[in-house]
PDB file with SEQRES, HELIX, SHEET and CRYST1 records, atoms N, CA, C and O in Angstrom:
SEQRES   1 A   68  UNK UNK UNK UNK UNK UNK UNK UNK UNK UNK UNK UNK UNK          
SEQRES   2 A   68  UNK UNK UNK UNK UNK UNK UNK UNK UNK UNK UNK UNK UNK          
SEQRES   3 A   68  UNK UNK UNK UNK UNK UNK UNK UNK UNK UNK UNK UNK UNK          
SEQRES   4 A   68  UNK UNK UNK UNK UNK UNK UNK UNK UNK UNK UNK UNK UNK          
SEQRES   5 A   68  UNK UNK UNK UNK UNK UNK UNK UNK UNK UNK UNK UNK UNK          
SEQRES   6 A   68  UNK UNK UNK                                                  
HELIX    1 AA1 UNK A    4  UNK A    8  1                                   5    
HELIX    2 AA2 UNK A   13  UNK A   15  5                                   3    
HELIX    3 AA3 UNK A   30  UNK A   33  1                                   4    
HELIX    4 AA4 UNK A   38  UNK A   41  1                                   4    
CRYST1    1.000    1.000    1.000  90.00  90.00  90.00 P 1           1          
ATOM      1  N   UNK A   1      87.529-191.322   6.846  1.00  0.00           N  
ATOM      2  CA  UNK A   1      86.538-192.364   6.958  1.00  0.00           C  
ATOM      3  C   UNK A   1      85.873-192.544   5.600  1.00  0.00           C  
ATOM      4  O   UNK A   1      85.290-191.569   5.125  1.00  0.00           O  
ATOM      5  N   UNK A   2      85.911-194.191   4.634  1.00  0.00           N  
ATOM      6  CA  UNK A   2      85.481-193.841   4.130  1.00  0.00           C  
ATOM      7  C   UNK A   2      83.998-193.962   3.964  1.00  0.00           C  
ATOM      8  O   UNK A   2      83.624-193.423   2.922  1.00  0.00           O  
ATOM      9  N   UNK A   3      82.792-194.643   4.854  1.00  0.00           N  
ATOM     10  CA  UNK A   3      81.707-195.380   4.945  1.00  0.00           C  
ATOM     11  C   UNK A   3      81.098-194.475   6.219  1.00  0.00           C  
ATOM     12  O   UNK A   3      80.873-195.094   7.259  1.00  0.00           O  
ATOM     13  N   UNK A   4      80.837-193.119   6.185  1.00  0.00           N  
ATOM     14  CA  UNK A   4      80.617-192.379   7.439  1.00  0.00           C  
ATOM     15  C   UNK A   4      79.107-193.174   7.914  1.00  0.00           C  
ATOM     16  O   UNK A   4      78.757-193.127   9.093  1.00  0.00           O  
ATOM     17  N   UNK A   5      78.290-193.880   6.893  1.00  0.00           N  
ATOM     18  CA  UNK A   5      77.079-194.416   7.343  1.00  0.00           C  
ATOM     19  C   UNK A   5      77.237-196.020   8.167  1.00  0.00           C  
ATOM     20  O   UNK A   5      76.587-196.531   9.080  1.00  0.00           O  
ATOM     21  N   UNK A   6      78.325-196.458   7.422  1.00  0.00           N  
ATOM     22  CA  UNK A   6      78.770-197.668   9.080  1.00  0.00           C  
ATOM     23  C   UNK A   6      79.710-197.337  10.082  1.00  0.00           C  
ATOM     24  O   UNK A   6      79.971-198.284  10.824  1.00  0.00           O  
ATOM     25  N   UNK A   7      80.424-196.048  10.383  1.00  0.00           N  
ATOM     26  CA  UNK A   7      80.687-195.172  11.474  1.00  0.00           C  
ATOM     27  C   UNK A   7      79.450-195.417  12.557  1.00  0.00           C  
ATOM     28  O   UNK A   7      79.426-196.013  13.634  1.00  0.00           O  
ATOM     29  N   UNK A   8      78.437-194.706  11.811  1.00  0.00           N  
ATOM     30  CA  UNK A   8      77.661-194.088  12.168  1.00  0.00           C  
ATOM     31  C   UNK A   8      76.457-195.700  12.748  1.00  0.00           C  
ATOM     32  O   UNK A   8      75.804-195.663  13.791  1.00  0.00           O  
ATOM     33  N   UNK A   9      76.455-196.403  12.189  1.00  0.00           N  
ATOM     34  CA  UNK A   9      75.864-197.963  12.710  1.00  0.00           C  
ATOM     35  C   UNK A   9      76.294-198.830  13.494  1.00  0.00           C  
ATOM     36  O   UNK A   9      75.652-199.659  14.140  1.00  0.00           O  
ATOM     37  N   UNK A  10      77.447-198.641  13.447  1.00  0.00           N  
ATOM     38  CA  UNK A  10      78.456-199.849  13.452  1.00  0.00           C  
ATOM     39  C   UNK A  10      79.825-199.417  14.185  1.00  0.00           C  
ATOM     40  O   UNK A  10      80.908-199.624  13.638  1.00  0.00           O  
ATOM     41  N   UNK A  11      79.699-198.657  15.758  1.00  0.00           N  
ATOM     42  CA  UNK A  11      80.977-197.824  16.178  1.00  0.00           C  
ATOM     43  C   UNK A  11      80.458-198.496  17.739  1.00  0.00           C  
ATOM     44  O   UNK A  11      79.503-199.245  17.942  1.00  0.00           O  
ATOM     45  N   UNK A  12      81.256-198.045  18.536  1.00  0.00           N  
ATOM     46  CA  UNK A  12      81.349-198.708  20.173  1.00  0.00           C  
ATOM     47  C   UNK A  12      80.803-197.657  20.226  1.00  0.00           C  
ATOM     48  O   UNK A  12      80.705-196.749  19.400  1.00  0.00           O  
ATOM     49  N   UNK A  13      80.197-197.855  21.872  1.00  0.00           N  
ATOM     50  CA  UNK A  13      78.773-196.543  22.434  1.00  0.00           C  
ATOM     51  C   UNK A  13      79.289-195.559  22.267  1.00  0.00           C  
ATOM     52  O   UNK A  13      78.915-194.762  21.407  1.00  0.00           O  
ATOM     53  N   UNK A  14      80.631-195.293  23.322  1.00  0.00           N  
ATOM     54  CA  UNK A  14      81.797-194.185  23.546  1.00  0.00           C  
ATOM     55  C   UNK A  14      81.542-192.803  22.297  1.00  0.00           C  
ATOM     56  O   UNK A  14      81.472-191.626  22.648  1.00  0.00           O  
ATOM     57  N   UNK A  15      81.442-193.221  20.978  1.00  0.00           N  
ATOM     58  CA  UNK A  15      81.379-192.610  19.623  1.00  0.00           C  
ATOM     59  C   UNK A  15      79.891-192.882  18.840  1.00  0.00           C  
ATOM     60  O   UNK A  15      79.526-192.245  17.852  1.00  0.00           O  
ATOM     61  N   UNK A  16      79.128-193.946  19.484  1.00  0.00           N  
ATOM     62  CA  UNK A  16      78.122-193.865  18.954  1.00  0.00           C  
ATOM     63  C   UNK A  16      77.513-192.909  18.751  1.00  0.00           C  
ATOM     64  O   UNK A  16      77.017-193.188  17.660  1.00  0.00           O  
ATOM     65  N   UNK A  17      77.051-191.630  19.083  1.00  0.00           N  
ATOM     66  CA  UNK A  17      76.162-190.295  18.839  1.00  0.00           C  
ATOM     67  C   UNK A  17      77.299-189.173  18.303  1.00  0.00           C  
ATOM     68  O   UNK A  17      76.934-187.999  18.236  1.00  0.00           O  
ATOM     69  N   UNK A  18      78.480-189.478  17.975  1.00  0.00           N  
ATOM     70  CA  UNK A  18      79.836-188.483  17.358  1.00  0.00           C  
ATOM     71  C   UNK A  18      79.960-187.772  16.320  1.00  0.00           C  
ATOM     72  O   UNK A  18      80.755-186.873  16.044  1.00  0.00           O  
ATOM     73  N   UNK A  19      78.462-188.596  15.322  1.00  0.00           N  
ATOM     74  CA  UNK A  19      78.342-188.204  13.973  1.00  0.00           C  
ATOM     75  C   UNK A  19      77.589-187.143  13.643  1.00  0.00           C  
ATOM     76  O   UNK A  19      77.844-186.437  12.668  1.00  0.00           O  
ATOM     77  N   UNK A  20      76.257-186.884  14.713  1.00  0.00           N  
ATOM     78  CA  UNK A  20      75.270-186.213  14.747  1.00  0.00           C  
ATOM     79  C   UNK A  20      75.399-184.895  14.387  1.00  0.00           C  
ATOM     80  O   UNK A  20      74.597-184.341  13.636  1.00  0.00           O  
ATOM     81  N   UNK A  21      76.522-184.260  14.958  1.00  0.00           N  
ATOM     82  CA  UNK A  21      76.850-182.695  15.423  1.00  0.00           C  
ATOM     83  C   UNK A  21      77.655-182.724  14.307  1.00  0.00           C  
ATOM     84  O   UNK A  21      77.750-181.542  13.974  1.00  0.00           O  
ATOM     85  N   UNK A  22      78.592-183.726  13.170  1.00  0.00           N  
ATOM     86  CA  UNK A  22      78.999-182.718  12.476  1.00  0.00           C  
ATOM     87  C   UNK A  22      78.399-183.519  10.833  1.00  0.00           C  
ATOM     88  O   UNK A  22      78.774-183.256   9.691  1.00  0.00           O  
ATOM     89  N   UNK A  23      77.513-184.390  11.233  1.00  0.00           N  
ATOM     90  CA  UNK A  23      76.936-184.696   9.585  1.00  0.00           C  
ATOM     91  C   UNK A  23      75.538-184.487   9.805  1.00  0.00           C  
ATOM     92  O   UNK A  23      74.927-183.710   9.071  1.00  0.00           O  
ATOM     93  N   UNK A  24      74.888-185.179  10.864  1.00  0.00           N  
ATOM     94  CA  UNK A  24      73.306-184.844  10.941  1.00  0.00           C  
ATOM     95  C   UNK A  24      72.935-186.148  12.002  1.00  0.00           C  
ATOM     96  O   UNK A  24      73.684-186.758  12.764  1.00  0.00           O  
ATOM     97  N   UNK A  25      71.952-186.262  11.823  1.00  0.00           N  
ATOM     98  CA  UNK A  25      71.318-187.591  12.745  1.00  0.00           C  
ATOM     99  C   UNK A  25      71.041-188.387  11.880  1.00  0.00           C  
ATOM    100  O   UNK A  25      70.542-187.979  10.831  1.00  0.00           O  
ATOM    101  N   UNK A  26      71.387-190.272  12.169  1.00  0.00           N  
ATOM    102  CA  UNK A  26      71.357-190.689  11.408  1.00  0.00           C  
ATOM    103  C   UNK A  26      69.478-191.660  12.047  1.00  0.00           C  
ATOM    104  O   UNK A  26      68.990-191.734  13.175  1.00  0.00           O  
ATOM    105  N   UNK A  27      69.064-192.103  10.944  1.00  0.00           N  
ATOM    106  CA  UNK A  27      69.349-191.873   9.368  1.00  0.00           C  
ATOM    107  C   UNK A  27      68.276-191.060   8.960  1.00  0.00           C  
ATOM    108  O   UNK A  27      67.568-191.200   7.963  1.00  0.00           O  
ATOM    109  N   UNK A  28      68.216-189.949  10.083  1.00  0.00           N  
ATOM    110  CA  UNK A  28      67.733-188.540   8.940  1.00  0.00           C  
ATOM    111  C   UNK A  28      68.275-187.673   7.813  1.00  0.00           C  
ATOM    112  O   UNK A  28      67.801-187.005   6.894  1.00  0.00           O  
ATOM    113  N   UNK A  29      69.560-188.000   8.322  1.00  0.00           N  
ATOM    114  CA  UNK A  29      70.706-187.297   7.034  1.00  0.00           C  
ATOM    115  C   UNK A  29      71.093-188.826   6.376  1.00  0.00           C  
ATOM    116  O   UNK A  29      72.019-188.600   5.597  1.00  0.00           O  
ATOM    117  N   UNK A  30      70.944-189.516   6.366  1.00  0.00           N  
ATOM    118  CA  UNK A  30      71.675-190.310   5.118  1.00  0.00           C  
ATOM    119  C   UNK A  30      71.808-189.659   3.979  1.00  0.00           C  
ATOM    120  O   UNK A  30      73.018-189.565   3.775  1.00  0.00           O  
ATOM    121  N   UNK A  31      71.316-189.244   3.273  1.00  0.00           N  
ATOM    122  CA  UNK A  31      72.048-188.371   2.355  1.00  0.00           C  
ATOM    123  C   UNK A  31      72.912-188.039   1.910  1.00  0.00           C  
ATOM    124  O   UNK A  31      73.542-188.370   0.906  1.00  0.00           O  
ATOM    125  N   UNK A  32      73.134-186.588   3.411  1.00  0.00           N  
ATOM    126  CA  UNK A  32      74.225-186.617   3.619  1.00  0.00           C  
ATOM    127  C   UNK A  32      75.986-187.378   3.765  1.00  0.00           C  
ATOM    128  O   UNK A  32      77.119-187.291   3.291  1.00  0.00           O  
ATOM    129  N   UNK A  33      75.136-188.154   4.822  1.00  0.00           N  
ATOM    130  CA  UNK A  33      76.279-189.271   4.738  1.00  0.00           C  
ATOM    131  C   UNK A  33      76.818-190.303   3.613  1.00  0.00           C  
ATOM    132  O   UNK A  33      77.817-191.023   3.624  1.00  0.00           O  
ATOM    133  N   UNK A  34      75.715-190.107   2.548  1.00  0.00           N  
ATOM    134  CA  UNK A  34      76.500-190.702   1.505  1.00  0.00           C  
ATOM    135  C   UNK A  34      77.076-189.513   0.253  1.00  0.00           C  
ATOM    136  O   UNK A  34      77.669-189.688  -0.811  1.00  0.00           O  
ATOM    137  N   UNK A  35      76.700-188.553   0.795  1.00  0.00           N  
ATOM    138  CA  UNK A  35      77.588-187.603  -0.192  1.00  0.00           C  
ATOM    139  C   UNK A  35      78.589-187.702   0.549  1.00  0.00           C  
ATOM    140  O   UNK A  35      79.539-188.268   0.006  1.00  0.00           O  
ATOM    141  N   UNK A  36      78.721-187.426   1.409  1.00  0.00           N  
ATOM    142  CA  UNK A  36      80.046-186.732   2.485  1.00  0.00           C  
ATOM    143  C   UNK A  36      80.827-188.675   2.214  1.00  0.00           C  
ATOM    144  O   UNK A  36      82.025-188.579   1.946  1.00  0.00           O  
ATOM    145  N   UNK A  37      80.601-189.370   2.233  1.00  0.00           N  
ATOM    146  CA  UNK A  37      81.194-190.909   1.977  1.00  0.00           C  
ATOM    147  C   UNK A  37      81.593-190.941   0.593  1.00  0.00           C  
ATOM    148  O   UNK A  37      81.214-192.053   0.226  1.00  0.00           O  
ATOM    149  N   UNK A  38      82.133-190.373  -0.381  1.00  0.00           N  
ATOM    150  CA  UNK A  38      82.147-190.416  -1.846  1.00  0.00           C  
ATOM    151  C   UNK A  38      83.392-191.679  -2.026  1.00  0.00           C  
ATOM    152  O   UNK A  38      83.064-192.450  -2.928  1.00  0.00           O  
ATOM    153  N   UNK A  39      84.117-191.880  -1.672  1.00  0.00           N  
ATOM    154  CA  UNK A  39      85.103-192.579  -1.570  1.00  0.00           C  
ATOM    155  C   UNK A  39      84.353-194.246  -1.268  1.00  0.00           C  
ATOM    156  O   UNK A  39      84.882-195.160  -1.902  1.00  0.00           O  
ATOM    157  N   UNK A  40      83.211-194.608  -0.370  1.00  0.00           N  
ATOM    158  CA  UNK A  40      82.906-195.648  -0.749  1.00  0.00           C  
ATOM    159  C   UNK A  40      81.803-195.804  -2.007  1.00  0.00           C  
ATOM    160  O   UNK A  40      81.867-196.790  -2.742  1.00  0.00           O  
ATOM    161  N   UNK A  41      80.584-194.551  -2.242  1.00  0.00           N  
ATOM    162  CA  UNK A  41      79.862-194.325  -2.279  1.00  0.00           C  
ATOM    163  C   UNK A  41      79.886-194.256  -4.049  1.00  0.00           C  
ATOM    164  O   UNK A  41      79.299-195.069  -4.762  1.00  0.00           O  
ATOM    165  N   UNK A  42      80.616-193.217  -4.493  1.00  0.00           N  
ATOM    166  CA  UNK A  42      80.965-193.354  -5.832  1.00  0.00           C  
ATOM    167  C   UNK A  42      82.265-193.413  -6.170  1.00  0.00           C  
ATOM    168  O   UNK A  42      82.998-192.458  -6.427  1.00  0.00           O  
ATOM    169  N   UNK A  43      82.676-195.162  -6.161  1.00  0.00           N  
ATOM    170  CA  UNK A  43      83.846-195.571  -6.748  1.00  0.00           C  
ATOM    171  C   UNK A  43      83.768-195.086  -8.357  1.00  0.00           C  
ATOM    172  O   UNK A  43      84.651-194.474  -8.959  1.00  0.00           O  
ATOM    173  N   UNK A  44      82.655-195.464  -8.812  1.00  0.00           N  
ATOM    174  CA  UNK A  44      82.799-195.497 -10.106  1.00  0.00           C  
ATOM    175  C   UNK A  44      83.041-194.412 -10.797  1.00  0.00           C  
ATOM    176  O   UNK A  44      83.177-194.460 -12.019  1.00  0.00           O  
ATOM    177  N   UNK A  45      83.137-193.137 -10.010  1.00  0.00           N  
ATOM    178  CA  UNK A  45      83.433-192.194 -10.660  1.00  0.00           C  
ATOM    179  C   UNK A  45      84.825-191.364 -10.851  1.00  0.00           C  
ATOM    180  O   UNK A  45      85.058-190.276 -11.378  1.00  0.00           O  
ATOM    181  N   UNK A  46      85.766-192.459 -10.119  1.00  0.00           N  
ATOM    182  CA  UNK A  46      87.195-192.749  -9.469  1.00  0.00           C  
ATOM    183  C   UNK A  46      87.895-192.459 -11.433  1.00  0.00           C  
ATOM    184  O   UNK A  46      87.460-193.292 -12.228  1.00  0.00           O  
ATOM    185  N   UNK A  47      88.807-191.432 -11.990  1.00  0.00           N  
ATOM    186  CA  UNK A  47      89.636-191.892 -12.701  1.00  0.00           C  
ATOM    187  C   UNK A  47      91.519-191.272 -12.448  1.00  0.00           C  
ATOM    188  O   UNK A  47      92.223-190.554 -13.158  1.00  0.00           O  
ATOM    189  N   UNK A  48      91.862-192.160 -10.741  1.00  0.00           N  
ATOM    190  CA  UNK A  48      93.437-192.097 -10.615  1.00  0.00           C  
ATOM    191  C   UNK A  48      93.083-193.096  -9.749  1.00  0.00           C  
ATOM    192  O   UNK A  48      92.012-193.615  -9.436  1.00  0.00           O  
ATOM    193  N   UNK A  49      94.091-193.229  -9.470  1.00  0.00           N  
ATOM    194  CA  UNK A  49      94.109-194.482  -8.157  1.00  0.00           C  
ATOM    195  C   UNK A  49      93.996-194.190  -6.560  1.00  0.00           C  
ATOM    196  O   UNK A  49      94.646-193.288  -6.030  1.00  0.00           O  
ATOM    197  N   UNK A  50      93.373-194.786  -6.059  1.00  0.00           N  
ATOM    198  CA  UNK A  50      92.760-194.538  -4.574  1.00  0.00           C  
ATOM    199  C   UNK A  50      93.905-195.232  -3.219  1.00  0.00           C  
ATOM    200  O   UNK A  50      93.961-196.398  -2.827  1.00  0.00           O  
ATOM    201  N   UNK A  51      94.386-194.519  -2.940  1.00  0.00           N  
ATOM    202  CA  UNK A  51      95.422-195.208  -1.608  1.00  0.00           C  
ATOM    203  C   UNK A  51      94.641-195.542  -0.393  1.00  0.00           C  
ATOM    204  O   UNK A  51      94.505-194.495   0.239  1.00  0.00           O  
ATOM    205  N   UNK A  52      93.946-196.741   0.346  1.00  0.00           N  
ATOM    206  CA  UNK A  52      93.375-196.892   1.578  1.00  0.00           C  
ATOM    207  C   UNK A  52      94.206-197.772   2.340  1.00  0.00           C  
ATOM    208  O   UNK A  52      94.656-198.883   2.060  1.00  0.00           O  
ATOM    209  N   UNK A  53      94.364-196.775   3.758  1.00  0.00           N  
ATOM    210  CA  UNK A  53      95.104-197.184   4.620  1.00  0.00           C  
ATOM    211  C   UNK A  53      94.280-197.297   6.059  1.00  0.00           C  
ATOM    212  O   UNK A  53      93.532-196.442   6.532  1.00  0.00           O  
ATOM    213  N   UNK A  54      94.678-198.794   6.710  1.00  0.00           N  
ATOM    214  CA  UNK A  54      94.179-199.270   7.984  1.00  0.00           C  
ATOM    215  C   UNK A  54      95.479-199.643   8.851  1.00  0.00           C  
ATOM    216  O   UNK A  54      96.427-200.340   8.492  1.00  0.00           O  
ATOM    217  N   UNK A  55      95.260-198.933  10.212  1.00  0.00           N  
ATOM    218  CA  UNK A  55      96.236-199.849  10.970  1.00  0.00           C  
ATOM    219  C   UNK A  55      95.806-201.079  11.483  1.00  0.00           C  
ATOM    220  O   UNK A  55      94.660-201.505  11.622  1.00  0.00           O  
ATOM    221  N   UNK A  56      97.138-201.707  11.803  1.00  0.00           N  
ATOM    222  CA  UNK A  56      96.874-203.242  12.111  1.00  0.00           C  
ATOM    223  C   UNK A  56      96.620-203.495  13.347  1.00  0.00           C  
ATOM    224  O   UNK A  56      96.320-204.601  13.796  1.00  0.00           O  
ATOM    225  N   UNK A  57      96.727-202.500  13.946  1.00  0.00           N  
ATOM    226  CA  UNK A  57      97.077-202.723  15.597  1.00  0.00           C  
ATOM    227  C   UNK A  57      95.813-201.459  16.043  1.00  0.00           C  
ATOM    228  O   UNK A  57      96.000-201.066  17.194  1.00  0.00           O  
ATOM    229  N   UNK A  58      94.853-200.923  15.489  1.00  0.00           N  
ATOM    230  CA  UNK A  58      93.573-200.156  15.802  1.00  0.00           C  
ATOM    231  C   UNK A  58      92.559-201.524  16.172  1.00  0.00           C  
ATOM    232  O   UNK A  58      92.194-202.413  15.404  1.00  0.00           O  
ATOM    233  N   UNK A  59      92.258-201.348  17.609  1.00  0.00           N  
ATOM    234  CA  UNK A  59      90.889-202.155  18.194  1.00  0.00           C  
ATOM    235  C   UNK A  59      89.906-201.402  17.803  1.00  0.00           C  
ATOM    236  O   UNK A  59      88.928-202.086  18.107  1.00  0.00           O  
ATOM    237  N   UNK A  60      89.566-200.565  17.390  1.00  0.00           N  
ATOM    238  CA  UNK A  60      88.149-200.079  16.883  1.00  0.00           C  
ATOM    239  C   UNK A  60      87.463-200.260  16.157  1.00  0.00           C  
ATOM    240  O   UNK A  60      86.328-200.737  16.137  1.00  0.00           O  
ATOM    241  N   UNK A  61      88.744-199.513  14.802  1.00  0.00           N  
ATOM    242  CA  UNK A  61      88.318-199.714  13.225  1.00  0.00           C  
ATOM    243  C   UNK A  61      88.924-201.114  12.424  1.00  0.00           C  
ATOM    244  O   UNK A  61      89.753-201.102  11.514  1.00  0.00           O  
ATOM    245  N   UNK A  62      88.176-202.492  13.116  1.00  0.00           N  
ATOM    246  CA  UNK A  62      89.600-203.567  12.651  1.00  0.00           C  
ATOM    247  C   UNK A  62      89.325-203.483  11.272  1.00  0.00           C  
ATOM    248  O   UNK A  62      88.366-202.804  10.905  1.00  0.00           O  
ATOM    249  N   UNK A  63      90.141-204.169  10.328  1.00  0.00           N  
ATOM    250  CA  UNK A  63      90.373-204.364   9.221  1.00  0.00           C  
ATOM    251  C   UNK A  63      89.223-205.554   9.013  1.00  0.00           C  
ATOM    252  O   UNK A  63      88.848-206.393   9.832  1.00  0.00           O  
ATOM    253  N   UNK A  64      88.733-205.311   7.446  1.00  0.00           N  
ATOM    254  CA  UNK A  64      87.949-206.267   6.811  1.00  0.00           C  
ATOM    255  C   UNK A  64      88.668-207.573   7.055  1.00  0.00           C  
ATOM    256  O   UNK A  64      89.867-207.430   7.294  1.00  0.00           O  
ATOM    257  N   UNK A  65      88.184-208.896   7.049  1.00  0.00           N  
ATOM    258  CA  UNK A  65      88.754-210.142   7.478  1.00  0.00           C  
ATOM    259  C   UNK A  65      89.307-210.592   5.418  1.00  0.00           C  
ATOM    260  O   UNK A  65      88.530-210.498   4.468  1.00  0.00           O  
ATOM    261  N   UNK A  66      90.377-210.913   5.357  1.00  0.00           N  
ATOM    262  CA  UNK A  66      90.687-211.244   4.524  1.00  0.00           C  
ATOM    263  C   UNK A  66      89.978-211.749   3.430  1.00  0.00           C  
ATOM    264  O   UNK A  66      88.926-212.015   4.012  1.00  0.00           O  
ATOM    265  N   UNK A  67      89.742-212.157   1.972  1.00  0.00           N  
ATOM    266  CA  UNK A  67      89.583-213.121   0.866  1.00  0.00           C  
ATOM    267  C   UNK A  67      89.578-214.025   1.203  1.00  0.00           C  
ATOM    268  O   UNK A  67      90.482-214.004   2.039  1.00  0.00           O  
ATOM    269  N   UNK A  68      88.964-215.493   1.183  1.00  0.00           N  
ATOM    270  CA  UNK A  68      89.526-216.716   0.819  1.00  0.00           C  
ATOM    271  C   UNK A  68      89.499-217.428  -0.426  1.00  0.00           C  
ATOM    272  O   UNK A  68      90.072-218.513  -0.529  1.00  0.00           O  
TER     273      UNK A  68                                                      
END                                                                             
């Protein structure tokens, strides 16, 4: 995951409270969740290349809606 703080906002009920027990409560740990998120959190400190993979066919986690 790389955005554990829109997991954590932004998930169906089912998983809504999923984050609590192994990052903290949000947003008492934000913090946390943006250390533990480094991958969205500090791109800029990126020097190789980053592989991100989504399936196409996941109803949960859909994919960002394209560029136009």
């Amino acid at each position: 995951m790389a955005d554990l703080g829109a997991l954590a906002t932004d998930t169906h009920k089912f998983e809504s409270r999923y984050l609590d027990s192994l990052v903290g409560p949000w947003p008492e740990a934000k913090a946390t969740y943006d250390e533990r998120s480094r991958a969205i959190q500090h791109v800029d400190g990126f020097d190789e290349p980053l592989l991100v993979l989504q399936g196409d066919e996941d109803e949960v986690a859909l994919p960002p809606p394209s560029p136009r």
